[in-house]
C-alpha positions as CSV (number, residue, x, y, z in Angstrom):
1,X,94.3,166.1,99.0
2,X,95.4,163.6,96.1
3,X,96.4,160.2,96.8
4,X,98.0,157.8,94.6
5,X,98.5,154.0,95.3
6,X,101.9,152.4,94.4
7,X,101.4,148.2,95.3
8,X,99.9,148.4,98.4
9,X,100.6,151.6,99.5
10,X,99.0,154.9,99.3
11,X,101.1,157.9,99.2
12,X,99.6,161.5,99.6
13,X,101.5,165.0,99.0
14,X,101.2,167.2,102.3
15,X,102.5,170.9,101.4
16,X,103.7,173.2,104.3
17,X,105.7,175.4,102.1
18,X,106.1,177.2,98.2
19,X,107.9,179.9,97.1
20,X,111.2,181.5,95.0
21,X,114.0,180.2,97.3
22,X,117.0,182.3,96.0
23,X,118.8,182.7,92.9
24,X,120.3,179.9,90.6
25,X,123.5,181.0,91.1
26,X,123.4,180.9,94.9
27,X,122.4,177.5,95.4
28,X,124.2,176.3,92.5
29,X,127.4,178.2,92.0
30,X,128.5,175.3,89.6
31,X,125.8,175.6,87.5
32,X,125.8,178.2,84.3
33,X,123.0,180.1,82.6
34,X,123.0,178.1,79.6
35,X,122.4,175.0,81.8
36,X,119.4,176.4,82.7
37,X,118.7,178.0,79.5
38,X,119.1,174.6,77.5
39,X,116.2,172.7,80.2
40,X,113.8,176.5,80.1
41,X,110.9,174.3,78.4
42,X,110.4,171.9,81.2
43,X,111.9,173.7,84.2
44,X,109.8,176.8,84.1
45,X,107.6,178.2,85.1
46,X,107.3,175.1,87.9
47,X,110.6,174.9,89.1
48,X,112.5,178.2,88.0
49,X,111.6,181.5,87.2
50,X,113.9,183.1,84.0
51,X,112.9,186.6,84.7
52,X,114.4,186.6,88.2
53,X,116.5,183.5,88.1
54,X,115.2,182.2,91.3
55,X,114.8,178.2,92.0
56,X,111.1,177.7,92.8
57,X,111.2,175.1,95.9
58,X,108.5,173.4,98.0
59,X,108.2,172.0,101.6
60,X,106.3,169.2,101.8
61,X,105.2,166.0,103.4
62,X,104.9,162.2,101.8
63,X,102.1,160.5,103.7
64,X,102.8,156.7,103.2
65,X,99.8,154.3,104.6
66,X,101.7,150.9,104.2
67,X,100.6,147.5,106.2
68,X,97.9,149.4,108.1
69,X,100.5,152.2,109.5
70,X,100.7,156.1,108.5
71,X,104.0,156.9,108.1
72,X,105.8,160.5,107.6
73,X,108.2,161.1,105.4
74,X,110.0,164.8,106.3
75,X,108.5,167.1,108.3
76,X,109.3,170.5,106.9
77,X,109.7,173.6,108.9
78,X,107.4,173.6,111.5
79,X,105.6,176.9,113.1
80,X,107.4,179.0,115.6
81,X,111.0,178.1,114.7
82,X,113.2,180.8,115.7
83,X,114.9,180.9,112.6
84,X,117.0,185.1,112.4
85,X,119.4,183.7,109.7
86,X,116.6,182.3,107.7
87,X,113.5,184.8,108.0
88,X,111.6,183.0,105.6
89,X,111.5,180.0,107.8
90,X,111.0,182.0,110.5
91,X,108.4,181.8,113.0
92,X,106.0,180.4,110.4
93,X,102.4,180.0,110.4
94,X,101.6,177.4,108.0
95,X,98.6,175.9,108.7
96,X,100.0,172.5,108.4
97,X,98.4,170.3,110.7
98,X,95.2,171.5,108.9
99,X,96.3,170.2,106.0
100,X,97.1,166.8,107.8
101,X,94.2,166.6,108.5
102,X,92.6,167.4,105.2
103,X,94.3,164.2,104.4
104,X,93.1,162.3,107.0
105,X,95.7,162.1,109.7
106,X,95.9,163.6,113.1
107,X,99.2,163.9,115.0
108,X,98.1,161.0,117.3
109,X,97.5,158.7,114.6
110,X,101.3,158.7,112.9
111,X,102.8,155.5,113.6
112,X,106.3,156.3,112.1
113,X,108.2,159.9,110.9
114,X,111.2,159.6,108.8
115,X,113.2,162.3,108.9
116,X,115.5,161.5,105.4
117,X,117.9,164.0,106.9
118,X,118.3,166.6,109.9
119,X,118.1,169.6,108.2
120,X,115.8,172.2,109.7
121,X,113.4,172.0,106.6
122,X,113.4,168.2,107.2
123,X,112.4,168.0,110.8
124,X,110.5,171.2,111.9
125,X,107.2,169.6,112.6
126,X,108.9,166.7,114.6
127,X,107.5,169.1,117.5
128,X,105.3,171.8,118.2
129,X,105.4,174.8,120.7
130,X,103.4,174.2,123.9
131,X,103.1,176.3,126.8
132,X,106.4,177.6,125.8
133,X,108.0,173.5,125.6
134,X,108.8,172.2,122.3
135,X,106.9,168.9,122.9
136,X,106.8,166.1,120.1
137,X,104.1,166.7,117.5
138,X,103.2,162.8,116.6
139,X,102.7,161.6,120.2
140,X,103.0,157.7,119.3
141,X,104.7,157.9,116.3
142,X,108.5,156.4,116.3
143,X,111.1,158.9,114.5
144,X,113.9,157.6,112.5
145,X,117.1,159.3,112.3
146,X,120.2,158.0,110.8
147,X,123.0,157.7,113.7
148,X,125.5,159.5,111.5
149,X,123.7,162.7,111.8
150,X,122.1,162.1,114.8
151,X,125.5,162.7,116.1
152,X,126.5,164.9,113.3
153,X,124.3,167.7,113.9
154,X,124.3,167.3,117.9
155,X,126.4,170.4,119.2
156,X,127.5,168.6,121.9
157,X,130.1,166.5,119.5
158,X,131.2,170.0,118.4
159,X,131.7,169.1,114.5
160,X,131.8,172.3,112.3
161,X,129.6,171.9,109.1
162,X,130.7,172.9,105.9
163,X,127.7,173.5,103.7
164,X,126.6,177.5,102.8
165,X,123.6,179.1,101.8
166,X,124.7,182.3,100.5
167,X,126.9,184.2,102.7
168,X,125.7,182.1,105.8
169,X,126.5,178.5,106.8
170,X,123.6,175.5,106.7
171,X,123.7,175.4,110.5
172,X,123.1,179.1,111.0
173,X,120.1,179.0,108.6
174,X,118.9,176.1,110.8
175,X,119.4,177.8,114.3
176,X,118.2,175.7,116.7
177,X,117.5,172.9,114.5
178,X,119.0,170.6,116.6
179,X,117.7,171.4,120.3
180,X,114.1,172.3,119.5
181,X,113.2,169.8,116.6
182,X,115.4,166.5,117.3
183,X,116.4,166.6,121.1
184,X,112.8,167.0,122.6
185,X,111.3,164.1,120.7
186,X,114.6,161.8,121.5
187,X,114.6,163.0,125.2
188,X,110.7,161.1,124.9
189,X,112.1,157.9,124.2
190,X,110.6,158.0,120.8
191,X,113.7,158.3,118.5
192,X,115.2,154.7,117.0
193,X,118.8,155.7,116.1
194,X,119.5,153.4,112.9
195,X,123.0,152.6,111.2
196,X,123.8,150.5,107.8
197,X,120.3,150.4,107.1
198,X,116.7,149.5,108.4
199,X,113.5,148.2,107.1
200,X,110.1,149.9,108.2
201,X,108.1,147.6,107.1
202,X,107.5,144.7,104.1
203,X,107.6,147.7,101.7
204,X,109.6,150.1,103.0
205,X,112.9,150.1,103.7
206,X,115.5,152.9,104.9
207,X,119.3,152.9,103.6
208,X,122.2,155.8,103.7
209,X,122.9,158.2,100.5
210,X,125.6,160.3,102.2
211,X,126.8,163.4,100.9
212,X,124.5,166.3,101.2
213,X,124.5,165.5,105.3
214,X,126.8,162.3,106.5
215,X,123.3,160.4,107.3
216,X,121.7,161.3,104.6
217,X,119.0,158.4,103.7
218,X,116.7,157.5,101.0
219,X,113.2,155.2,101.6
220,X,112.9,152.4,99.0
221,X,109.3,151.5,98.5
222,X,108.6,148.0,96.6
223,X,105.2,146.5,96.8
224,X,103.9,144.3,94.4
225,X,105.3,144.9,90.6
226,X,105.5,148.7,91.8
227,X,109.2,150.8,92.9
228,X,109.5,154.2,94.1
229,X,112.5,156.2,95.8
230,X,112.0,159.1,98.4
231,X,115.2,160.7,98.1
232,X,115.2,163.9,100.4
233,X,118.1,166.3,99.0
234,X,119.8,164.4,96.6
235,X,118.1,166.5,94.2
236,X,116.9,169.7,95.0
237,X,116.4,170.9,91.3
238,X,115.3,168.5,88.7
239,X,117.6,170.4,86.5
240,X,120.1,167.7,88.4
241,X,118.4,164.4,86.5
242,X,119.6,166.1,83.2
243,X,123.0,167.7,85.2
244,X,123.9,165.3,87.8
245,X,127.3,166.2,88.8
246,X,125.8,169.8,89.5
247,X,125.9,170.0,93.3
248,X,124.1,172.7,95.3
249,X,126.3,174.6,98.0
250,X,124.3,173.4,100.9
251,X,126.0,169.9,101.3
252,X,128.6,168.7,103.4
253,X,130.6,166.3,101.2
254,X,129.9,167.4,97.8
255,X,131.9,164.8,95.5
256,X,129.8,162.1,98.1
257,X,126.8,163.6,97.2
258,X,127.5,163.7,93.3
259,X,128.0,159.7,93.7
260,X,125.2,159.0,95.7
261,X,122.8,160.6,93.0
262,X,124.0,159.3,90.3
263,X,123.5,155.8,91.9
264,X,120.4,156.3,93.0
265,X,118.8,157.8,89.9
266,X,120.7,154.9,88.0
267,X,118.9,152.7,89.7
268,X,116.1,154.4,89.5
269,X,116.2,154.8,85.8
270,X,116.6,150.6,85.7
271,X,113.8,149.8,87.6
272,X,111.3,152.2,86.4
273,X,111.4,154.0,90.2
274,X,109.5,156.9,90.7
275,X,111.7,159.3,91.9
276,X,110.2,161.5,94.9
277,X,112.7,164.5,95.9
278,X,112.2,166.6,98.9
279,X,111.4,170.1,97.1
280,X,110.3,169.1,94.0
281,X,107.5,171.5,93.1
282,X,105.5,170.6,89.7
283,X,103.8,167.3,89.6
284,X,106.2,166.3,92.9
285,X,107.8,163.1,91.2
286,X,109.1,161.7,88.1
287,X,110.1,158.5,86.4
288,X,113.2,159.2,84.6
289,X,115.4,157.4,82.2
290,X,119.0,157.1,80.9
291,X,120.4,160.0,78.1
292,X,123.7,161.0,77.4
293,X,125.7,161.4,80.9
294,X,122.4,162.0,82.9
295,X,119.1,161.3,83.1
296,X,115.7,162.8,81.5
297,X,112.3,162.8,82.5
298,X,110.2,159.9,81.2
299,X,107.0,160.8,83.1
300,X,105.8,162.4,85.7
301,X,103.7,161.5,88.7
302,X,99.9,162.1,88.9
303,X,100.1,164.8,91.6
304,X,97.8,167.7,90.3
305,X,100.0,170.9,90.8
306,X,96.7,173.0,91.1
307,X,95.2,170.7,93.6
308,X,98.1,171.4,95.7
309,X,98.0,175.2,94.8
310,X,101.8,175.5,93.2
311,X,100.0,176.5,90.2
């Protein structure tokens, strides 16, 4: 596994998951060939394939070891889902925790999982299948979850989501997202249910980017002269640094999400953030900068793509 240190704090790239997702123009019906066309040099072959127009995605875990803590940052899939809509995602056998502990952290020794949102490719490894009981997989850790979707996704508040993947809806593609990856871990007394904002440490801190889910959140790092932004699913392409009104189909408030990206990767662009999306394949993360009405990539992070095998 490959670490690199940002201030004080290490961050290492956990894969669970690589592979062509779907076509372009399911994921983003907004988008046009020639957008993708125009950006060919630097999207492909890492992050779109032109010969079958499919968006190259990964699943993957930040490790974060800040002020003597190991912190999660998504949890992907997770093995066993039952997952019909989504066969892909279903009933997986990853080999995961393995690579955990490749990078040196066993499920008892995470102190803190953020989930940035509760999609199912967000929280799957929140818990793992036990004698038939989905029991939480980071026995001491505590996991963050922003009220708003908390209560969002819970299907006891009967709310109808509106995001799509293809011809089926978000939640249908997440089955039992809710009941066998978030309920178990907050029936434990292990879930801290956060609103407006909430720091996780003297570098970290947690605050909402709604849009793609109502609690959608982003984890600011600043330590020493060094910034970074884990941003979840306010990009899922980097095609959306040079395009950032283009907005996948899979959100719930698209316009929302459109703002909240474009301030965050403003911000970004200011400070000389690195910017760490959820999927990003490739190198992972980028720094990007101002040009035109969007943003380009200045550099990108020092995550080997072959040491993570996406190459």
């Amino acid at each position: 596994m490959q670490t690199i240190t940002l201030g004080d704090v290490e961050i290492t790239r956990v894969v669970e998951w690589h592979a062509p997702i779907a076509p372009t123009t399911a994921i983003f019906p907004s988008s046009t060939p020639e957008m993708w066309q125009e950006h060919k040099s630097w999207l492909a072959p890492d992050f779109w394939d032109p010969e079958t127009d499919a968006l190259v995605a990964t699943v993957q875990t930040w490790v974060l070891r800040s002020e003597g803590r190991t912190i999660l940052i998504d949890t992907g899939v997770g093995d066993d889902k039952d997952r019909p809509d989504m066969p892909s995602w279903s009933h997986l056998r990853t080999g995961y925790l393995d690579r955990l502990a490749a990078a040196g952290v066993r499920p008892e020794d995470v102190d803190v999982v953020v989930n940035t949102h509760a999609h199912s490719d967000h929280v799957g490894w929140n818990t793992r299948l036990v004698d038939g009981e989905w029991v939480p997989t980071f026995p001491n850790a505590t996991y963050l979850f922003s009220k708003a979707d908390f209560d969002y996704w819970n299907p006891a508040n009967g709310h109808t989501p509106r995001g799509t993947l293809g011809d089926i809806t978000v939640a249908q593609a997440g089955g039992g997202m809710f009941q066998d990856s978030v309920l178990p871990v907050h029936r434990e007394g292990l879930t801290v249910l956060w609103e407006d904002g909430y720091r996780i440490d003297g570098n970290l801190a947690l605050e909402p980017a709604p849009g793609h889910t109502p609690g959608s959140a982003v984890v600011r790092l600043a330590s020493g002269t060094d910034r970074a932004l884990f941003i979840g699913d306010l990009v899922h392409s980097p095609l959306q640094f040079a395009e950032p009104d283009c907005e996948p189909c899979l959100s719930e408030d698209e316009e929302q999400a459109v703002r909240s990206r474009r301030r965050v990767l403003a911000e970004a662009a200011d400070t000389r953030a690195l910017v760490f999306p959820a999927h990003l394949s490739g190198h992972g993360a980028a720094e990007v900068r101002r040009e035109g009405g969007g943003f380009a990539v200045e550099r990108w992070a020092a995550f080997d793509p072959e040491l993570n095998g996406l190459r």
